[in-house]
MARRO-842072 format. One record per atom (N, C-alpha, C, CB): atom name; x, y, z; residue in one letter. Coordinates in steps of 0.05 Angstrom, whole numbers, plus 5000, padded with zeros to 4 digits. Atoms other than C-alpha are relative to their C-alpha. Glycine has a CB too. Layout:
REM residues N
(drenza CA, (X, Y, Z), A)
...
This chain:
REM residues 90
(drenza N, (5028, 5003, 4993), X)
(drenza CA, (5257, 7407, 6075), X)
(drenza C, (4996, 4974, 5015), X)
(drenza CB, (4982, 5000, 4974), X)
(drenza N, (5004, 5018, 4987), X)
(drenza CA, (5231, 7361, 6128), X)
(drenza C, (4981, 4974, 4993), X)
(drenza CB, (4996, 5012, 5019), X)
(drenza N, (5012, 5025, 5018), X)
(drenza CA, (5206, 7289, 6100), X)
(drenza C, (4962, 5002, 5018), X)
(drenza CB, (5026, 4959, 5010), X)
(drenza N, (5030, 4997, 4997), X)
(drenza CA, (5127, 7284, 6112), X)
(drenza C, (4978, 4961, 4998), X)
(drenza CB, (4991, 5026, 4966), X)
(drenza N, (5019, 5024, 5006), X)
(drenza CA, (5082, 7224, 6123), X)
(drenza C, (4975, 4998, 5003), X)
(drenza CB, (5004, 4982, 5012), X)
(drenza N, (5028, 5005, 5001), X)
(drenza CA, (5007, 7202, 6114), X)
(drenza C, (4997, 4993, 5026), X)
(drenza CB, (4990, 4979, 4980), X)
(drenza N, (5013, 5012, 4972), X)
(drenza CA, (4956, 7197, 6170), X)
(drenza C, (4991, 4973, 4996), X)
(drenza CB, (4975, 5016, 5013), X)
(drenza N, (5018, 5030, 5014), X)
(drenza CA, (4927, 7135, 6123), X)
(drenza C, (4978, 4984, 5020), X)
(drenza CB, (5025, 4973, 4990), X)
(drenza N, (5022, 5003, 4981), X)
(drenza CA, (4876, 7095, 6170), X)
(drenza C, (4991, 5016, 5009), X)
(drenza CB, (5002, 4987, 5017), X)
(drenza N, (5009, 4988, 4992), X)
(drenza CA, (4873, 7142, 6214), X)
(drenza C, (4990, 5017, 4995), X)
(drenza CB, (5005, 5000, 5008), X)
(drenza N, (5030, 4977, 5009), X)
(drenza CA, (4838, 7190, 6175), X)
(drenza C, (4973, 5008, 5007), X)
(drenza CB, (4990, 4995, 4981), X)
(drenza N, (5025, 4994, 5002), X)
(drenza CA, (4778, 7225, 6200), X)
(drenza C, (4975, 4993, 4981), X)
(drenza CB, (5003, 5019, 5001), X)
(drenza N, (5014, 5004, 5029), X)
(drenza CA, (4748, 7218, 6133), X)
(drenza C, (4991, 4976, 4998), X)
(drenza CB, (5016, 5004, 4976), X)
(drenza N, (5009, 5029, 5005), X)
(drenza CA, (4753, 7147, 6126), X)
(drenza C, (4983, 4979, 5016), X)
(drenza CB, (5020, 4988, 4998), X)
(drenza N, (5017, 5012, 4974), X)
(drenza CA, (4718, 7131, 6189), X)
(drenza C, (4973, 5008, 5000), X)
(drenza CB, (5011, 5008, 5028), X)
(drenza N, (5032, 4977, 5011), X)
(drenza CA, (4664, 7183, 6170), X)
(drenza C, (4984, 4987, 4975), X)
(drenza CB, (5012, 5037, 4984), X)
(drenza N, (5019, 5019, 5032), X)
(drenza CA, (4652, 7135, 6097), X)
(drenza C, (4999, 4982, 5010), X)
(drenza CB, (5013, 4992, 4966), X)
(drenza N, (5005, 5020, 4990), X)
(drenza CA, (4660, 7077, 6146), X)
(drenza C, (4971, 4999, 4998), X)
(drenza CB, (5012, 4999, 5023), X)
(drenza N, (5028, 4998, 4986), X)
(drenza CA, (4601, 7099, 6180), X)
(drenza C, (4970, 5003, 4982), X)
(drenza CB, (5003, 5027, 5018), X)
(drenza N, (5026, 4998, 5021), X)
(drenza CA, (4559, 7123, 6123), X)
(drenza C, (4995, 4983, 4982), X)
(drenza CB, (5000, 5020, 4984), X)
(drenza N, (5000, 5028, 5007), X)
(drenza CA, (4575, 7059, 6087), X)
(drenza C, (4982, 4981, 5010), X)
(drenza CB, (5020, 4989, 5004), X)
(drenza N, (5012, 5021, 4989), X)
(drenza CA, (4548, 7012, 6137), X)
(drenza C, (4968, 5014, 4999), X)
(drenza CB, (5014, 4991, 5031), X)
(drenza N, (5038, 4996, 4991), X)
(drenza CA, (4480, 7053, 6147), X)
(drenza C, (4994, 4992, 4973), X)
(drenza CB, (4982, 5038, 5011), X)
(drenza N, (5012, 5003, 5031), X)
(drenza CA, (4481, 7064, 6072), X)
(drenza C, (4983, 4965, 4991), X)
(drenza CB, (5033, 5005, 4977), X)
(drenza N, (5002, 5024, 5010), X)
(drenza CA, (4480, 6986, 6061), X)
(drenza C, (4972, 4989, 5017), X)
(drenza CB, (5028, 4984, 5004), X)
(drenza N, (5027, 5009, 4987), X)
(drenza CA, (4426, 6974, 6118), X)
(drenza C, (4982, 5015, 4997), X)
(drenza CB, (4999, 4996, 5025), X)
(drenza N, (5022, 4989, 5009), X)
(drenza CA, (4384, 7033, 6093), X)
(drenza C, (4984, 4987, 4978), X)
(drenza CB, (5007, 5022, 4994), X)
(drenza N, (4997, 5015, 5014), X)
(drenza CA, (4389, 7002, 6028), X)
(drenza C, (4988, 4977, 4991), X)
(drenza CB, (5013, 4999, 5004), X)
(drenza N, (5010, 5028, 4997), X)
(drenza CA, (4366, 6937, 6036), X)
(drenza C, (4980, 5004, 5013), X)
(drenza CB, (5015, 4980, 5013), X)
(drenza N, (5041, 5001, 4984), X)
(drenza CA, (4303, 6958, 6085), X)
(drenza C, (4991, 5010, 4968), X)
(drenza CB, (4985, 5036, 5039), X)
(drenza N, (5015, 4987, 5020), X)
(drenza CA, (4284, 7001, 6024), X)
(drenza C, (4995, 4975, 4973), X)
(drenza CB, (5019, 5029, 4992), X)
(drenza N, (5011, 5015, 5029), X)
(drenza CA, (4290, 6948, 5976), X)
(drenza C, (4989, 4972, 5011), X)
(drenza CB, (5028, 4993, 4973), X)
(drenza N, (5021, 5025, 4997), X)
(drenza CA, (4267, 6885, 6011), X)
(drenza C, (4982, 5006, 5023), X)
(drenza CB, (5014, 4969, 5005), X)
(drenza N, (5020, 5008, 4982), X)
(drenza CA, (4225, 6907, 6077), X)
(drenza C, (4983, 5023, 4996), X)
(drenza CB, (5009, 4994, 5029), X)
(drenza N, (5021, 4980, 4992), X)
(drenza CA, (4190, 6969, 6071), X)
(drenza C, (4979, 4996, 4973), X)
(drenza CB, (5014, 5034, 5004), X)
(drenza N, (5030, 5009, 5014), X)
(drenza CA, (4113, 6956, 6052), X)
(drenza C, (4985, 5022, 4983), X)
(drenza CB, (4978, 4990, 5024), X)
(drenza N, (5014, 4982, 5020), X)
(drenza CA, (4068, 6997, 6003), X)
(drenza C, (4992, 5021, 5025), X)
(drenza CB, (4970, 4984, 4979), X)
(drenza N, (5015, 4975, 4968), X)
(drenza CA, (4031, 7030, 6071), X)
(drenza C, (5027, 5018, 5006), X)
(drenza CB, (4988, 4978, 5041), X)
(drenza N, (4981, 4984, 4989), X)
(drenza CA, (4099, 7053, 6087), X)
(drenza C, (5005, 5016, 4989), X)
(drenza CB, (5019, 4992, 5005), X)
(drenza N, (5000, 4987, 5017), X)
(drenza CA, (4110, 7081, 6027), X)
(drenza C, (4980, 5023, 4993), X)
(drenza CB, (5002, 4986, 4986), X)
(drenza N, (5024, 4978, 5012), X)
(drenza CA, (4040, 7117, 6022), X)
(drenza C, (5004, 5022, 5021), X)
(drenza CB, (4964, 4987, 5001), X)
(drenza N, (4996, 4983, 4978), X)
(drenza CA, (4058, 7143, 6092), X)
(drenza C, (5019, 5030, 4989), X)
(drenza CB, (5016, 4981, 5025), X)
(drenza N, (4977, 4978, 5008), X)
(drenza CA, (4121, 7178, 6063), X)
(drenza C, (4997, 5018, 4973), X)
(drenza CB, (5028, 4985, 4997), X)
(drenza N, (5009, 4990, 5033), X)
(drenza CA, (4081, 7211, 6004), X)
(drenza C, (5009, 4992, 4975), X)
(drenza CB, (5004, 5025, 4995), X)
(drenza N, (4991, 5015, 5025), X)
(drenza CA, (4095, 7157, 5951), X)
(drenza C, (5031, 4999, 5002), X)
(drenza CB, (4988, 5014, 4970), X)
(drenza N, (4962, 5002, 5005), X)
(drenza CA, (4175, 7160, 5967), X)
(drenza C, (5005, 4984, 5021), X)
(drenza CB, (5024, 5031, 5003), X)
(drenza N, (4982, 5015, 4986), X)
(drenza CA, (4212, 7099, 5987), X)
(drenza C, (5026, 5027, 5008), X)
(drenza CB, (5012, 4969, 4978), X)
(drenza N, (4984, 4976, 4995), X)
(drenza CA, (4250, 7144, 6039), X)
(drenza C, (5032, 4978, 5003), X)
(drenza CB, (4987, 5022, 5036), X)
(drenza N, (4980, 5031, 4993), X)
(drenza CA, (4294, 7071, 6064), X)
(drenza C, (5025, 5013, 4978), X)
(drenza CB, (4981, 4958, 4986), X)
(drenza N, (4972, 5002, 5029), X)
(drenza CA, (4326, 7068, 5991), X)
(drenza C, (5013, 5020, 4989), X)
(drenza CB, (4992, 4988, 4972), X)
(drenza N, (4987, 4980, 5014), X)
(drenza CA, (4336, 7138, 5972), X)
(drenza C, (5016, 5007, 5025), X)
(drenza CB, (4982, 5022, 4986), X)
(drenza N, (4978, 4998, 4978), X)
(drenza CA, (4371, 7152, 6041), X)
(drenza C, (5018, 4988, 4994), X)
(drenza CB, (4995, 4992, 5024), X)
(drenza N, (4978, 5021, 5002), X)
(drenza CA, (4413, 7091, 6037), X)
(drenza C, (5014, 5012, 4981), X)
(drenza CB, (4992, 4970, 4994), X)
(drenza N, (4981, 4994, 5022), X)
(drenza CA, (4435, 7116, 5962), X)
(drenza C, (5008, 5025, 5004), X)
(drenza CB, (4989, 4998, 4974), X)
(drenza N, (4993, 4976, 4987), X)
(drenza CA, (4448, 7181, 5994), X)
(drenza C, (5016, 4989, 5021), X)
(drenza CB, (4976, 5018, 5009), X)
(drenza N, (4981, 5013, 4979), X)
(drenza CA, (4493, 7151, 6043), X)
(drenza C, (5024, 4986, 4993), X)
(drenza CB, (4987, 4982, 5013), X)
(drenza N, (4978, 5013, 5025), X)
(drenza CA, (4528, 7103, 5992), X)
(drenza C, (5018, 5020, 4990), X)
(drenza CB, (4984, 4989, 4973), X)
(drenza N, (4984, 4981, 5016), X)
(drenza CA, (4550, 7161, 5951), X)
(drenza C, (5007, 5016, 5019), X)
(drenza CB, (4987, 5015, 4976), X)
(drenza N, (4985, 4991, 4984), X)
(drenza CA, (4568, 7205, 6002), X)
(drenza C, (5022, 4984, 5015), X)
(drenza CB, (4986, 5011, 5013), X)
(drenza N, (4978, 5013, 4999), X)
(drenza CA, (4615, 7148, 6025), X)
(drenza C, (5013, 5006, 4976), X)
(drenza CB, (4997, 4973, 5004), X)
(drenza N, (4985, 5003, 5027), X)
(drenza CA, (4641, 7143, 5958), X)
(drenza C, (5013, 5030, 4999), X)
(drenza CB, (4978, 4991, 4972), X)
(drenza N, (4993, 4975, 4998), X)
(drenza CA, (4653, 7220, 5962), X)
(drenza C, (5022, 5005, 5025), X)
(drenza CB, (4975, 5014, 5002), X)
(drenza N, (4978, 4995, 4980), X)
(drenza CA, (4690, 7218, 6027), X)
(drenza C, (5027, 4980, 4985), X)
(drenza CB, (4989, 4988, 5036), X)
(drenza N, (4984, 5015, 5012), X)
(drenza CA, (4735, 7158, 6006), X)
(drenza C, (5016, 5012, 4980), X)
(drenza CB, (4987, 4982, 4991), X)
(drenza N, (4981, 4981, 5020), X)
(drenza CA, (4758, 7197, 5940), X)
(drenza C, (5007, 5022, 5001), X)
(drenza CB, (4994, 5003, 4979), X)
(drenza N, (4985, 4970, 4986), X)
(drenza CA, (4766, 7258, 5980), X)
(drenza C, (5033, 4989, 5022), X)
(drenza CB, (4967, 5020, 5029), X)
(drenza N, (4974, 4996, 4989), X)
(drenza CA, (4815, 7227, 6025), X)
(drenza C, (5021, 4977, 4991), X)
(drenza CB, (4997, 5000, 5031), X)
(drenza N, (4979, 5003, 5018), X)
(drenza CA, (4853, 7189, 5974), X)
(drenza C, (5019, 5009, 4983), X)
(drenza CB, (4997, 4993, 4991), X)
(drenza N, (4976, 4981, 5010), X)
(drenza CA, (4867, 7237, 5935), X)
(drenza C, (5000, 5027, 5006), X)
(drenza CB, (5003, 5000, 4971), X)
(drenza N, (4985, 4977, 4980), X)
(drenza CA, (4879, 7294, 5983), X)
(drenza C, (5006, 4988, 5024), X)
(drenza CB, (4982, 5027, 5007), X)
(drenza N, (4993, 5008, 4973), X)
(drenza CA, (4915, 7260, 6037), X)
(drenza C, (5003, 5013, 5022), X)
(drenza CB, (5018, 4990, 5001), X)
(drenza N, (4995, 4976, 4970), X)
(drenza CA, (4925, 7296, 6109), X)
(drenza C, (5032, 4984, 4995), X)
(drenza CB, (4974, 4994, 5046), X)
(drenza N, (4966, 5012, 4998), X)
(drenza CA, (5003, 7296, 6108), X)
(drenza C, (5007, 5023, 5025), X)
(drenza CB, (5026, 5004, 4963), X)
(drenza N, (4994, 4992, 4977), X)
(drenza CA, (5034, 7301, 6178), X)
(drenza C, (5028, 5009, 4996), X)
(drenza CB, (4996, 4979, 5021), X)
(drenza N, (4967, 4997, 5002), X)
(drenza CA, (5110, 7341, 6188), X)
(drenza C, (5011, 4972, 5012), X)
(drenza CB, (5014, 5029, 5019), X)
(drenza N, (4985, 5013, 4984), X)
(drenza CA, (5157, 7298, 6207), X)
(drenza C, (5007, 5007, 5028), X)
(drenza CB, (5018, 4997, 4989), X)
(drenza N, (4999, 4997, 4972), X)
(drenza CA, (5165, 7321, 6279), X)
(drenza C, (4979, 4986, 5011), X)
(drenza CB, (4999, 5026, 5008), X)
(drenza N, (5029, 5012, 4983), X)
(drenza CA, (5095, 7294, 6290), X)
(drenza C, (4998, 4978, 4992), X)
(drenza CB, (4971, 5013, 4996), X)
(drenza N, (5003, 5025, 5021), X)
(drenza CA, (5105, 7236, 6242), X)
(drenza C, (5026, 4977, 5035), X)
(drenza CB, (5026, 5012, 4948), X)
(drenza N, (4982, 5014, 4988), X)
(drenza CA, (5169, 7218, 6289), X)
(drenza C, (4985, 5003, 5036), X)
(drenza CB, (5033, 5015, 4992), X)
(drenza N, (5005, 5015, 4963), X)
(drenza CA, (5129, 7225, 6363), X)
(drenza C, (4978, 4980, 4993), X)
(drenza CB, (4985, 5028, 5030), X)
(drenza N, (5020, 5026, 4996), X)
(drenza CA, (5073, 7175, 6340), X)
(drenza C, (5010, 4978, 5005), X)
(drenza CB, (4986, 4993, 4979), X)
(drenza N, (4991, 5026, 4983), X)
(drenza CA, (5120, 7118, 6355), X)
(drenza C, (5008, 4998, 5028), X)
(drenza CB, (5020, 4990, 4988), X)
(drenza N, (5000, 4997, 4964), X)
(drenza CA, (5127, 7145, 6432), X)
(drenza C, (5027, 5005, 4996), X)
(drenza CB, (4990, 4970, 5024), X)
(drenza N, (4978, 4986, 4995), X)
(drenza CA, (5193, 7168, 6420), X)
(drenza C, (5005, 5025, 5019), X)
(drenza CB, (5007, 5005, 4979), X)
(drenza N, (5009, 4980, 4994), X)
(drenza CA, (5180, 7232, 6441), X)
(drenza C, (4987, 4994, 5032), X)
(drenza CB, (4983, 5009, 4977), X)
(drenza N, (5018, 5006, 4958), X)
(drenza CA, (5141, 7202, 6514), X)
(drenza C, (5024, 5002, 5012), X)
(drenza CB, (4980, 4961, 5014), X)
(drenza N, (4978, 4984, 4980), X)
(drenza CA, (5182, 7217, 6582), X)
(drenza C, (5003, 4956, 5001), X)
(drenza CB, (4985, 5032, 5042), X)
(drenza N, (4998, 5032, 4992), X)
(drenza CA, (5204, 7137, 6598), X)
(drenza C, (5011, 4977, 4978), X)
(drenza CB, (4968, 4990, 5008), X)
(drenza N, (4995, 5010, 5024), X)
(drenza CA, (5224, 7114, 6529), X)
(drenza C, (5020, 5000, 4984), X)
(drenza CB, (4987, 5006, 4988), X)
């Protein structure tokens, strides 16, 4: 059987909780220190800021433990051209 390695960083996934991380944290924070009562009355009594943000948070947290523990594992054929072995000049 041919040896197998992780995509690790490069994970789709992890770039995907990146992303929902950072909004999460700046949703987050409008909801809990800038958005005003009016804003709130606007959105029919629901801070939308903070419950987004925590909807964002946890769906990070959900990607993250999805691609820890189900890793994307590459064959080794594909494992061995990511170091440019495999390119014409090399």
């Amino acid at each position: 059987m041919a040896s197998q390695s992780k995509a690790g960083l490069f994970d789709l996934r992890l770039i995907i909780a990146l992303l929902f991380g950072v909004y999460g944290v700046v949703l987050t924070i409008t909801g809990f220190a800038f958005t005003t009562a009016e804003e709130i009355q606007k959105a029919a009594g629901i801070n939308i800021n903070l419950w987004a943000g925590l909807g964002m948070l946890v769906t990070s947290a959900i990607f993250v433990v999805w691609a820890r523990t189900r890793p994307v594992v590459m064959p080794s054929e594909f494992a061995d051209d990511a170091d440019g072995a495999g390119e014409p000049g090399h």
